[in-house]
VEXPA-316261 format. One record per residue (C-alpha): residue number from 1; residue in three letters; chain; x, y, z. Coordinates in Angstrom, 3 decimals. Example, Ala and Ser with C-alpha at 12.3 -4.5 7.8 and 13.67 -1.06 7.14 Angstrom:
% residues 2
 pos code unit       c1       c2       c3
   1  ALA    A   12.300   -4.500    7.800
   2  SER    A   13.670   -1.060    7.140
END
This chain:
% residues 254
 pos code unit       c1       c2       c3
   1  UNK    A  -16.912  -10.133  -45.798
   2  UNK    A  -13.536   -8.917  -43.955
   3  UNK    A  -13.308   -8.538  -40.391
   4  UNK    A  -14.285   -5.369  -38.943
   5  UNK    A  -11.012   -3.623  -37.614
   6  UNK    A  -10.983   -2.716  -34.185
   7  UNK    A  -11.475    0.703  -33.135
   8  UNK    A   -8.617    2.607  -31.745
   9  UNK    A  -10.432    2.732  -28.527
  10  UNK    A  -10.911   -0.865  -28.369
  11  UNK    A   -7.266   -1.906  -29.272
  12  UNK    A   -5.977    0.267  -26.148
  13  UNK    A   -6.429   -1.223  -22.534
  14  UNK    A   -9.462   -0.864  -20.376
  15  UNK    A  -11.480   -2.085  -17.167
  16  UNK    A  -13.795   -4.715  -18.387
  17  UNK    A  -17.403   -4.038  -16.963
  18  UNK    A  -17.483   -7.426  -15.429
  19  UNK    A  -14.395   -7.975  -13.616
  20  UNK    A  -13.588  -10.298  -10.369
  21  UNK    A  -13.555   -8.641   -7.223
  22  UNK    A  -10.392   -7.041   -6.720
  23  UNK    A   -8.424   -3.872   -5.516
  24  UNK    A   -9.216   -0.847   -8.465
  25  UNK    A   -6.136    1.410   -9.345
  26  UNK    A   -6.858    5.292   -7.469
  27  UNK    A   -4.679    8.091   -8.515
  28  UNK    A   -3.420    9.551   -4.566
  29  UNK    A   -2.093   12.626   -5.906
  30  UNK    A   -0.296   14.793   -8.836
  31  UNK    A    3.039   16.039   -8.503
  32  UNK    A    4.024   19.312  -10.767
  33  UNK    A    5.726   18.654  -14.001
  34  UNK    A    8.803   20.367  -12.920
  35  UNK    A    9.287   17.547  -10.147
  36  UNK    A   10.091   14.991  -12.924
  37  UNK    A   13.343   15.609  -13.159
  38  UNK    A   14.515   12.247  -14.460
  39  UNK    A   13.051   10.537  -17.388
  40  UNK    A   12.186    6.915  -17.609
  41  UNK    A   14.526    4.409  -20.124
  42  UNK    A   12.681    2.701  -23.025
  43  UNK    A   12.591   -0.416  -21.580
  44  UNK    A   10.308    0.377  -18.509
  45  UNK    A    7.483    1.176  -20.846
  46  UNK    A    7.501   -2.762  -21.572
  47  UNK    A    7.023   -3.654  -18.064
  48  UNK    A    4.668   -0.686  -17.494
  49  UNK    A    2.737   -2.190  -20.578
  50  UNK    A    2.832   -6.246  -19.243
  51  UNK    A    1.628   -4.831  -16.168
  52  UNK    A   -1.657   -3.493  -17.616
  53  UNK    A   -1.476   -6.738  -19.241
  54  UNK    A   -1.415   -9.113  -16.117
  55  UNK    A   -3.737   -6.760  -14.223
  56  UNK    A   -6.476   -7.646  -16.700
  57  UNK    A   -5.955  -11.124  -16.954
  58  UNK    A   -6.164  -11.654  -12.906
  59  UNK    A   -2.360  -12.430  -12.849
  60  UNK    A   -1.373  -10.178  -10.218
  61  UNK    A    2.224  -11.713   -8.863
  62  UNK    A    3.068  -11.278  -12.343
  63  UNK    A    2.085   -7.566  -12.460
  64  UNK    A    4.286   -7.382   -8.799
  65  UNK    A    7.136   -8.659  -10.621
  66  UNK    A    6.775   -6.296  -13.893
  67  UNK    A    6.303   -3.273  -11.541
  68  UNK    A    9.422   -4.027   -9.547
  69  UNK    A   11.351   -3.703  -12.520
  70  UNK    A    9.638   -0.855  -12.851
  71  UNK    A   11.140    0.609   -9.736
  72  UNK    A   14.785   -0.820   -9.658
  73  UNK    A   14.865    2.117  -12.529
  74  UNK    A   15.305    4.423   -9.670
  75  UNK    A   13.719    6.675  -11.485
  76  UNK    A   10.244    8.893  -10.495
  77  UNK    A    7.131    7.093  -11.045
  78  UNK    A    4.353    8.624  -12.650
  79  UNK    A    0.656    8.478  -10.773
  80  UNK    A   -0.507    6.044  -13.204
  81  UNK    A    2.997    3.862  -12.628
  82  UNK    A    3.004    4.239   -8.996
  83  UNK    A   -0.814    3.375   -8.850
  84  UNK    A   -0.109    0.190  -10.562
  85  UNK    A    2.074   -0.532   -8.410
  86  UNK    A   -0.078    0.154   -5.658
  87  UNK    A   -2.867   -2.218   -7.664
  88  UNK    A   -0.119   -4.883   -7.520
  89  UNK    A    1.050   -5.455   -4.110
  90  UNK    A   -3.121   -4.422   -3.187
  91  UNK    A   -4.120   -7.806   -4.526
  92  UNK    A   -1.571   -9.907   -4.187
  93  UNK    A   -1.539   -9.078   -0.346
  94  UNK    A   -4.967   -8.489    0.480
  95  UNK    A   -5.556  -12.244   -0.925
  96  UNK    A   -2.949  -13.055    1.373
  97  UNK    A   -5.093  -11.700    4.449
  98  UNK    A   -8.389  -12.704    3.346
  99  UNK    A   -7.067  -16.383    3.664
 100  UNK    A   -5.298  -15.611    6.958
 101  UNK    A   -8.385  -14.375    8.177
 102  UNK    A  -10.615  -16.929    7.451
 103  UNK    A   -8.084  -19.723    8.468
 104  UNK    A   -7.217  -17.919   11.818
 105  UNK    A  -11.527  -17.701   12.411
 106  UNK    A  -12.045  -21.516   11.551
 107  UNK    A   -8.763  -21.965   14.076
 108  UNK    A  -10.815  -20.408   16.776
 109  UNK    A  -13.616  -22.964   16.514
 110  UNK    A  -13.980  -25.161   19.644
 111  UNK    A  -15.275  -28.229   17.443
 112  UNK    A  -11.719  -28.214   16.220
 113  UNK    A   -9.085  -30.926   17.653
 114  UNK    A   -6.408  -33.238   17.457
 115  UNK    A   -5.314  -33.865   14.223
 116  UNK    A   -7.760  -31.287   12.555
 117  UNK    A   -6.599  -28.665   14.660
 118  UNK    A   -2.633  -29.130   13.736
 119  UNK    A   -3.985  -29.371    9.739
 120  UNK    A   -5.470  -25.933    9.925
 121  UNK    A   -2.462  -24.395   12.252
 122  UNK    A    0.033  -25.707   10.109
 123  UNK    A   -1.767  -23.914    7.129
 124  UNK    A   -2.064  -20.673    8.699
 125  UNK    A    1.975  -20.742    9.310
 126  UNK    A    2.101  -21.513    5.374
 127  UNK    A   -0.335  -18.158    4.506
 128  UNK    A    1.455  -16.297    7.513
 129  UNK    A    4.996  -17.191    5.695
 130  UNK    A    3.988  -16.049    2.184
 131  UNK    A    2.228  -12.843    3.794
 132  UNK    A    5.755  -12.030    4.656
 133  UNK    A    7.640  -12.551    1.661
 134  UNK    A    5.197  -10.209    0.781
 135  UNK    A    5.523   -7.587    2.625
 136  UNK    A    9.085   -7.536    2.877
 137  UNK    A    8.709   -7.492   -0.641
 138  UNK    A    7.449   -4.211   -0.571
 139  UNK    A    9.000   -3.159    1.785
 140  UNK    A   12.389   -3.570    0.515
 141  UNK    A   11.151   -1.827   -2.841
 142  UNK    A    9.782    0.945   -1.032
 143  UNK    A   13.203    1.359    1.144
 144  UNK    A   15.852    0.642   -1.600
 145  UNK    A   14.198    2.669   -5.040
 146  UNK    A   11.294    4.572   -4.469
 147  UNK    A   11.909    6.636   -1.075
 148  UNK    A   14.940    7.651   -2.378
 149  UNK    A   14.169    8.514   -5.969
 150  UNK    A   10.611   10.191   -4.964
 151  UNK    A   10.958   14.121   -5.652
 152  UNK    A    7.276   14.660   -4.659
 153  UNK    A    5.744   15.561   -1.948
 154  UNK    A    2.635   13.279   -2.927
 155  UNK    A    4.720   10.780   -3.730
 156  UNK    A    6.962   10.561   -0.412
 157  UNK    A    3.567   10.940    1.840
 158  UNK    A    1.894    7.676    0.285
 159  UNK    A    5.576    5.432   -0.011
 160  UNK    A    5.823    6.054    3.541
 161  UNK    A    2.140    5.330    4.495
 162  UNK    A    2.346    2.220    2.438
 163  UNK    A    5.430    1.469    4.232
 164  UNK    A    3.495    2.102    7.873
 165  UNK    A    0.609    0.005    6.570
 166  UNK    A    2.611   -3.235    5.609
 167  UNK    A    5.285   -2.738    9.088
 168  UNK    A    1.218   -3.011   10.240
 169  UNK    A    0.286   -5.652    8.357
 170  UNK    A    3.097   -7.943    9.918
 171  UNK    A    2.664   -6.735   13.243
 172  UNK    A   -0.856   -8.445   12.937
 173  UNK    A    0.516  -12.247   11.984
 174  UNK    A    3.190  -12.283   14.315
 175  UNK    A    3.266  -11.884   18.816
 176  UNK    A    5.793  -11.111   21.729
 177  UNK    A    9.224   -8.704   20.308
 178  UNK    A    8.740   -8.888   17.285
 179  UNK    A    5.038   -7.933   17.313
 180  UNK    A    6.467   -4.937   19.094
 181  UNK    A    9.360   -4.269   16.700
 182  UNK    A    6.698   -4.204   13.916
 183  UNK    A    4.067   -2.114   15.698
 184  UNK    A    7.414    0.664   16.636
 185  UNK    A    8.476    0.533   12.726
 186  UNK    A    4.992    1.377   11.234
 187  UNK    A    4.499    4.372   13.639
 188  UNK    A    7.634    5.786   13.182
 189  UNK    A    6.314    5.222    8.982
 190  UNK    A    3.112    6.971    9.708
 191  UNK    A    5.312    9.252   11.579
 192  UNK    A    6.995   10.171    8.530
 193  UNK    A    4.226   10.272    5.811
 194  UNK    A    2.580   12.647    8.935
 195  UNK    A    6.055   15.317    8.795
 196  UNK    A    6.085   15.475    5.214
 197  UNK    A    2.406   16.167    4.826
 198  UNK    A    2.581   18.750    7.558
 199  UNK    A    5.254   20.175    6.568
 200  UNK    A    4.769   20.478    2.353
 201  UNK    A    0.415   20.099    1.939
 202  UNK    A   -2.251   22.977    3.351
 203  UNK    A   -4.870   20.989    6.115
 204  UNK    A   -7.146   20.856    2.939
 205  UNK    A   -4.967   18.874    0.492
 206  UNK    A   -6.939   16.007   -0.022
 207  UNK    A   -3.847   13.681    0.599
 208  UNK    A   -3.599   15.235    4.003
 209  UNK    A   -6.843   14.640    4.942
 210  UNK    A   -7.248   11.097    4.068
 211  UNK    A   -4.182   10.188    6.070
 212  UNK    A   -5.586   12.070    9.100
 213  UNK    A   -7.836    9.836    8.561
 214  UNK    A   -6.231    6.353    8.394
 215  UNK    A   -4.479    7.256   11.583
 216  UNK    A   -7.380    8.008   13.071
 217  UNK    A   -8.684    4.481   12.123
 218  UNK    A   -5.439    3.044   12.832
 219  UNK    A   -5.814    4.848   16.391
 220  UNK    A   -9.112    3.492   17.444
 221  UNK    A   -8.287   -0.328   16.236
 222  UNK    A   -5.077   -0.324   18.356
 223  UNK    A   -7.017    0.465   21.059
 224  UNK    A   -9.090   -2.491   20.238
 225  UNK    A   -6.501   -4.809   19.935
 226  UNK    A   -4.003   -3.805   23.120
 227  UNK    A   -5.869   -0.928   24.661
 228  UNK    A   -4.103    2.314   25.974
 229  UNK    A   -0.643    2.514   25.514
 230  UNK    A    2.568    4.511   24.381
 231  UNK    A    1.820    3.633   20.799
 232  UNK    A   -1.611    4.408   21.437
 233  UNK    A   -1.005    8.169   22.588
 234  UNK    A    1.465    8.048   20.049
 235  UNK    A   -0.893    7.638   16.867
 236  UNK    A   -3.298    9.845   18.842
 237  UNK    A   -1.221   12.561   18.996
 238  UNK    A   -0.180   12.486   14.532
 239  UNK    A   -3.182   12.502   13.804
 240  UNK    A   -3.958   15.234   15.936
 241  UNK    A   -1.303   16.794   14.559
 242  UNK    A   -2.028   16.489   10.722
 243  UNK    A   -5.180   18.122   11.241
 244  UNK    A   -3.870   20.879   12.997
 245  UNK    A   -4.987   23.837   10.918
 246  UNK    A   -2.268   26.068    9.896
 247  UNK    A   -2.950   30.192    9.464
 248  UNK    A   -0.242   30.232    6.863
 249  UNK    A   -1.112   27.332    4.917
 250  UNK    A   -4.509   27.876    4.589
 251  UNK    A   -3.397   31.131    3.249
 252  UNK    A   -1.530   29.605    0.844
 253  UNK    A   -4.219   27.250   -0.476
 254  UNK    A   -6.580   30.375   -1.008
END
C-alpha cells in the first residue's frame, strides 16, 4: 500500500503541541502596506525559511545567525520576520540569564569557599562574557540595519525598546562606570521608543500601552536595585509621559 502523502497543511511549518520551554514568537504591531517601500531580494526568503527551520529544532544560535542575514538586507522587516528575530535573540539570551542567575545565587551561598568558590566565580565571568557577545550582538544589528531601514512607526518603537532592554540587560552583569554607562544608554533607548510612540500612536494603541508599561516595571525595579535617583525620576517621568492622554489623539483613534 503507498504512503499516504502529506497534507498541504502538514508539509508547511508549525508549533508542535509539545515543545521545550522557550520564548513563543508575538506579533508587536502592523505597519500599513504603503510603509513597505522596499522589497526583500530572493535570497532572504532562504534564511527567513532556515530560521523557521532552527526554531523548531531547538537550534536557536543558528536561527540568530540566519536572521542576521536577514537584516544586513537593510531592507524593512515584515512582523512575522522581525518577530523571528525577536524569537531568536529571546532564547538565545534569556538562556544566557537563566544560567547567570542561578550561578550568581549558588555564588551567594556562605557554605561556599576556597577553591569551590573561585570554580563557580570563574564560571559566572564565562556566562557574563557570552551574555555580552550577545547583546552587543544585537545591539550592533539593531544600530547598523534595522533603526535605519525601519519606516514604521511600530517598528522603530520596539527596535528601540529592544535596544533599552539589552543596554539593561548589561547594566545588570557588570558594576562601577560602566554599570552607569549602561544604565544612561538604555534610558536614553526607552527614551526614544517613548518620543516616537508619543509622538506617532493615540494613548490607546496597544504598543503604547504595553511600553508604558515596561517602564513602569523598569521604574519600580530600579528603585529596588539603587533606590531614588536621577535615572530613577528619569524613567518615572516617560512613563508618565507615554500615558499622558492626548485630546487630539484620542480624537484621532475614534
Amino acid at each position: 500500500m503507498p504512503a499516504k502523502r502529506p497534507s498541504r497543511f502538514a508539509q508547511t511549518l508549525y508549533y508542535p503541541k509539545t515543545r521545550q520551554k522557550s520564548v513563543e514568537r508575538t506579533y508587536l504591531g502592523t505597519p500599513s502596506p504603503k510603509q513597505y517601500t522596499q522589497l526583500m531580494p530572493g535570497p532572504c526568503d532562504d534564511h527567513v525559511y532556515l530560521a523557521k527551520v532552527f526554531e523548531q529544532a531547538g537550534r536557536y544560535e543558528d536561527m540568530v545567525a540566519s536572521m542576521n542575514s536577514v537584516a544586513s538586507f537593510d531592507c524593512e522587516l515584515s512582523v512575522e520576520q522581525r518577530s523571528l528575530l525577536v524569537a531568536a535573540y529571546s532564547n538565545v539570551i534569556g538562556a544566557h540569564r537563566a544560567s547567570w542567575r542561578t550561578i550568581c545565587s549558588i555564588e551567594q551561598k556562605q557554605e561556599l569557599i576556597g577553591p569551590s568558590m573561585r570554580l563557580i566565580q570563574s564560571y559566572r565571568e564565562t556566562i557574563e562574557e557570552e551574555l555580552t557577545k550577545a547583546c552587543e550582538s544585537i545591539l550592533a544589528v539593531l544600530e547598523k540595519h534595522l533603526i535605519p531601514s525601519s519606516v514604521s512607526s511600530e517598528s522603530l518603537i520596539i527596535y528601540h525598546t529592544m535596544m533599552a532592554n539589552h543596554w539593561r540587560y548589561l547594566a545588570e552583569i557588570t558594576t562601577g562606570d560602566r554599570q552607569k554607562v549602561n544604565t544612561r544608554k538604555s534610558l536614553s533607548s526607552y527614551k526614544a521608543a517613548s518620543d516616537v510612540a508619543v509622538s506617532n500612536l493615540c494613548p490607546t494603541h496597544p504598543l503604547r500601552i504595553r511600553l508604558g508599561r515596561s517602564l513602569y516595571i523598569r521604574y519600580y525595579e530600579h528603585l529596588d536595585s539603587w533606590g531614588p535617583g536621577e535615572t530613577s525620576a528619569s524613567l518615572y517621568a516617560l512613563s508618565r509621559q507615554i500615558h499622558q492622554p492626548d485630546g487630539r489623539a484620542i480624537e484621532s483613534c475614534e
